[in-house]
C-alpha positions in Angstrom: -0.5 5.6 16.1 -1.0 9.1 16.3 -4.8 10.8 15.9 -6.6 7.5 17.0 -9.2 6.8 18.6 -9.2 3.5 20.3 -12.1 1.7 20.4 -13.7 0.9 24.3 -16.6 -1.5 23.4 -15.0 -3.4 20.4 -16.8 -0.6 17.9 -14.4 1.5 16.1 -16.3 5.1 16.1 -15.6 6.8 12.8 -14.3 10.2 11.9 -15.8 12.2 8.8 -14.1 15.7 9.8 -10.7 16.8 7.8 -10.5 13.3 6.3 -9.2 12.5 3.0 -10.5 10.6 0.2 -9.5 9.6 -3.0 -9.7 7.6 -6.7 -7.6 5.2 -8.4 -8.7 4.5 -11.9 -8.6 0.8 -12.5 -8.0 -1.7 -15.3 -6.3 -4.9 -16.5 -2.6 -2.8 -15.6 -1.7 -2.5 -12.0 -1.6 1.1 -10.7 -1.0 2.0 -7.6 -1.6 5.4 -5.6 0.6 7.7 -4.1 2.5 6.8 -0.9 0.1 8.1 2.2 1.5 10.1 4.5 -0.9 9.9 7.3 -2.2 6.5 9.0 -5.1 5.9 9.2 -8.4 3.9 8.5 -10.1 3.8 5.1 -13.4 2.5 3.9 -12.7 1.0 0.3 -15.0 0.6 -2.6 -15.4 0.3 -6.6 -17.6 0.0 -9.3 -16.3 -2.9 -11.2 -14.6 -6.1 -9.0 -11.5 -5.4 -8.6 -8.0 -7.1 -6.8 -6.5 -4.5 -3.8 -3.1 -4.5 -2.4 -1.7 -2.5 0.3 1.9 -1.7 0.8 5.1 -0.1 0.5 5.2 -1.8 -3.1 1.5 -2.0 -4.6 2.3 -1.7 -7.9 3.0 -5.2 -8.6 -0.8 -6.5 -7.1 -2.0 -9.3 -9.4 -5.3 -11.3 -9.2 -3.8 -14.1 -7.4 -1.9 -11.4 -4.8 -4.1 -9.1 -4.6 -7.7 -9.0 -2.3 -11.0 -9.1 -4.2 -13.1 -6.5 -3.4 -16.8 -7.6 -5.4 -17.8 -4.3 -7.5 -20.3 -2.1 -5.4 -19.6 -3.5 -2.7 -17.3 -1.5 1.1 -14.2 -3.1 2.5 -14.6 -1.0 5.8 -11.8 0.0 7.9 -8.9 -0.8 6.1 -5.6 -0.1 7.7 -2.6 2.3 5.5 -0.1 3.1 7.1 2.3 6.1 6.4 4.4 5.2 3.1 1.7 2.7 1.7 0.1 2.5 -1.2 -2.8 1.2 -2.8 -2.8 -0.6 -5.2 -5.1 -2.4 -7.8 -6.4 -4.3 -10.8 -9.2 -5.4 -12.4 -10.5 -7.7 -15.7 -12.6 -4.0 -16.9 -12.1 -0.3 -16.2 -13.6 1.3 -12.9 -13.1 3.5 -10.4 -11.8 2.9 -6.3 -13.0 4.6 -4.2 -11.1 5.5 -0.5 -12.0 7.5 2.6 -10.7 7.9 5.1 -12.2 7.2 8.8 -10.1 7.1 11.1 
């Protein structure tokens, strides 16, 4: 992929310059993000626990398709690739969190 850096000693080294980030208000209603138009590597994090998908189609994540991510807690180095989305859904309303690292 384009703009990475490959790792050399198994550590992926992570890149804060230019980088997006984003938010994706949460609740009991899958939502989904825009499509991405850049790969890349994204830390992901939210306030309440909340179920993640990651896909082409990411509006229909459920709690038993979806990946729990434990409120306050970082699912580092996620993988989205160009056209995916993000999506998620939670019991309560938050806020995920993405940024992008490399």
């Amino acid at each position: 992929m384009p703009g990475f850096r490959q790792p050399t000693t198994g550590d992926m080294g992570i890149i804060l310059e230019g980088n997006s980030q984003g938010q994706l208000s949460v609740s009991g209603s899958a939502a989904p993000t825009s499509a991405f138009t850049d790969d890349g590597y994204y830390d992901l994090w939210c306030d309440v626990d909340v179920y993640i998908k990651v896909g082409e189609t990411a509006n229909n994540v459920t709690t038993s398709n979806g990946y729990l991510l434990r409120a306050n807690n970082t699912l580092p180095n996620v993988l989205v690739r160009i056209n995916n989305k993000i999506g998620a859904i939670a019991a309560s309303s938050g806020t995920l969190r993405y940024h992008k690292v490399s």
